[in-house]
N, C-alpha and C positions, 0 to 999 in steps of 0.2 A: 827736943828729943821726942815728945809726945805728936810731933809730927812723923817722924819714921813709923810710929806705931800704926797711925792710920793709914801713911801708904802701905801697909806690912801688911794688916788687914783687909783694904782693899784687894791689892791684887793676889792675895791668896784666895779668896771667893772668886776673884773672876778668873784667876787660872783655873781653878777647882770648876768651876762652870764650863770653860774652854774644852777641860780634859771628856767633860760630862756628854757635849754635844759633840765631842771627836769618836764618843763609841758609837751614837746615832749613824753617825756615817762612814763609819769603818770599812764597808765592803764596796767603795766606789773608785774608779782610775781617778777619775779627776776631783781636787781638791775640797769637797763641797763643804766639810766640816769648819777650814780655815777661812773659805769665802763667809759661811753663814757668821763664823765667831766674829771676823771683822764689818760685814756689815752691823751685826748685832750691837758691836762695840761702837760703829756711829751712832745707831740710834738711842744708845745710852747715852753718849757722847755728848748728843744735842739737847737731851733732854736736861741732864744733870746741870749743863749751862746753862740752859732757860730756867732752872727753878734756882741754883744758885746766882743768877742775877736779880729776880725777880722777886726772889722772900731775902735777898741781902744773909744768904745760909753761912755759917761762922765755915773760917778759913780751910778747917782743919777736914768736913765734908768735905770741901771742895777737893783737898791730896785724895780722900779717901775713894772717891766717884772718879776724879778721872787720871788723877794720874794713876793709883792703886786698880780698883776693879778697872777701868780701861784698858790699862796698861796691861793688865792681867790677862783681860779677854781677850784684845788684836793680839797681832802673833806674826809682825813683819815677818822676822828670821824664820818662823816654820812656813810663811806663802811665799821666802827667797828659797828655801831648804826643794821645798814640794817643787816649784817650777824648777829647776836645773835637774831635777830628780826626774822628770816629767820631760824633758828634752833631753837625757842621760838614755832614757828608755824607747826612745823616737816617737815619742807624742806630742811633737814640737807644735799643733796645732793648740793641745792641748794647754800646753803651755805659754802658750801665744794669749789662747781665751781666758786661763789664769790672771795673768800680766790685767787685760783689759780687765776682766771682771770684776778685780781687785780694786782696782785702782779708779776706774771709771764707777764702777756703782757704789763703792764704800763714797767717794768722793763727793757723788751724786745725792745719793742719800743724806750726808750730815748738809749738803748743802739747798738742799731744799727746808730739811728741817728746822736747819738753824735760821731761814727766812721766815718759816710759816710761824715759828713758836717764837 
């Protein structure tokens, strides 16, 4: 049970943090608030893994960093919601650069990180 707790906690900070950097960029056509939270969310991502393997962190950080605040930060369903919303509106370019954005540099990013660190 004290494991719900931590992911509970977890991703309520990092949703709370997602909502924080979605006013940041409130006044923009294209997504940038969901691109920033999801990149941001790998490089938590990579990190929380490198120090959880690396100091042997008890189990319960580990719900709380990725599945909880990760899970909290990315936000699949609002960069599926935003892209159809984005090609709804005929910014299919834009939604196009979404798709890639997303997907190629969140990717890009935890996958470098998770080499170097």
């Amino acid at each position: 049970m004290i494991s719900f707790i931590y992911i509970f906690l977890g991703g309520g900070l990092g949703s709370v943090l997602r909502y924080i950097i979605s006013m940041l960029f409130i006044n923009y056509t294209f997504p940038l608030a969901t691109l920033f939270t999801n990149m941001a969310s790998c490089i938590f991502l990579a990190i929380a893994v490198f120090f959880i393997h690396k100091f042997h962190l008890n189990h319960n950080l580990k719900l709380f960093f990725i599945i909880g605040f990760c899970g909290g930060l990315s936000t699949f369903s609002t960069f599926s919601y935003e892209t159809v919303n984005l090609l709804k509106l005929g910014h299919v370019y834009y939604a196009i650069f979404n798709i890639i954005f997303n997907v190629l540099l969140c990717c890009s990013v935890l996958y470098v990180l998770m080499k170097k660190l």
